[in-house]
Structure formats: C-alpha cells, structure tokens
C-alpha positions in Angstrom: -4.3 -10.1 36.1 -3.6 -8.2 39.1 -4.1 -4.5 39.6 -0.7 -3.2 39.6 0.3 -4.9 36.4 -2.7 -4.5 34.6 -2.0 -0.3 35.2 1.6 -1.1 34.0 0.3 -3.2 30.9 -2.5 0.3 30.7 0.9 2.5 30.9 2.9 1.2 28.1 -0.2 1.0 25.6 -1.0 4.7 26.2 3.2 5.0 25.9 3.2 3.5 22.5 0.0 5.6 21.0 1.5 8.7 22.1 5.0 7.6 19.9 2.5 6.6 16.9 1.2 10.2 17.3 4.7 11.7 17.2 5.4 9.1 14.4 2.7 10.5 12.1 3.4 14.5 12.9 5.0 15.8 10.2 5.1 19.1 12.0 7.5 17.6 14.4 11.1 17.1 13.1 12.2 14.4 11.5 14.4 13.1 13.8 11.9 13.0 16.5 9.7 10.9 14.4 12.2 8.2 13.6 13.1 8.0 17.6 9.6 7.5 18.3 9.3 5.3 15.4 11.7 2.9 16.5 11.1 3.1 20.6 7.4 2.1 19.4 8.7 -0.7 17.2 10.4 -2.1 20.6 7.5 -1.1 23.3 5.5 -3.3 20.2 7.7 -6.2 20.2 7.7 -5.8 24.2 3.9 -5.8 24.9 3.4 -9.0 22.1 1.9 -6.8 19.4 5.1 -8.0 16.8 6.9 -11.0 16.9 10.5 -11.6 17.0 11.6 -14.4 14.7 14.2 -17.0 15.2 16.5 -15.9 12.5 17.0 -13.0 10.1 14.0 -12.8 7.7 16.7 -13.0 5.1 19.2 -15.0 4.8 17.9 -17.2 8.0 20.9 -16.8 10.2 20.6 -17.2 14.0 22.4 -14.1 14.7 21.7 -10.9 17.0 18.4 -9.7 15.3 18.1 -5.5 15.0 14.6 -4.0 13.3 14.9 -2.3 10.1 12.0 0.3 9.3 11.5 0.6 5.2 9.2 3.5 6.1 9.1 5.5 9.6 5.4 6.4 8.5 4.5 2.7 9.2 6.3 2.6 12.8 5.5 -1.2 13.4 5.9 -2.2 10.2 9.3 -4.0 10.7 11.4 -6.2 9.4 14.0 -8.4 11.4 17.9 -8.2 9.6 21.1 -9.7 10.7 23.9 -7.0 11.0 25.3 -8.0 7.6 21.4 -7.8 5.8 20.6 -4.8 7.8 23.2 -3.0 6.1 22.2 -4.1 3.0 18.8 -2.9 3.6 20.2 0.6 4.5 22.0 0.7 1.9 18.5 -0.1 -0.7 16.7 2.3 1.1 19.6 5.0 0.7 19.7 4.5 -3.2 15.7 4.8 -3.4 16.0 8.3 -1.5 18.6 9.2 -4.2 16.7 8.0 -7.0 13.9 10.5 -5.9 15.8 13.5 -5.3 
C-alpha cells in the first residue's frame, strides 16, 4: 500500500474512534451522540468494517438501503431497512421508549 493512502486509511480509523468516543459520552448531549453514532456507522461501512447487503434485511427488497441504529450506545451495530421497514423500525423503537417512560 502506498504511503499516502496508507496515512488516509490511518486518518479515517483514528476519525471513527474519536466518534465511538463521542458515542459513549453521556456527558455530551444527546444529539451529538447520535450524529457521531451514525457518521461512524458510515466511516464503518466505508473502511470495510460492516457490510452492506444486497437487499433490506427484512422483507428482502432491492431497494435504496438506509442504516437503522436500535441503540446509539452500540454505534456499529446496524441494521440495513428499506424506506418502508425503516419506518416500521422507528416506529418499534418509538413505542419501547414510551413503554419505559
């Protein structure tokens, strides 16, 4: 591997442990976590450390797949949803937030 892109390959691994620190701050606010928790989800998919699949882990359609996180704590624990399962998925998560409160 040559030197520049081995420093550029360096560079985004040292990007994506400083988001998996802000991830598991819970001094910083919450919104900040969930940024950093999804922008490490893609630097992840983008360095080969998750893979994509073909279709939604669902319902199998070849549609435009978007990552769902069931738990920000777990930034690359992700899931891969169609649009239509996605919202679903929101939707479950939603309800077990109200269920605890």
């Amino acid at each position: 591997m040559k030197k520049i892109r081995r420093k550029r390959q360096q560079a985004l691994f040292a990007r994506l442990g400083r988001h998996l620190e802000i991830c598991l701050d819970s001094l910083k606010p919450r919104r900040m976590r969930t940024r950093s928790a999804r922008y490490a989800a893609a630097l992840a998919e983008g360095l080969g450390l998750i893979e994509r699949p073909k279709g939604c882990s669902w319902c199998r359609r070849r549609q435009r797949l978007q990552r769902h996180h069931w738990d920000y704590e777990e930034p690359l624990n992700v899931t891969f949803l169609c649009p239509d399962c996605h919202a679903i998925a929101d939707g479950m998560v939603l309800n077990q937030h109200q269920a605890i409160a």
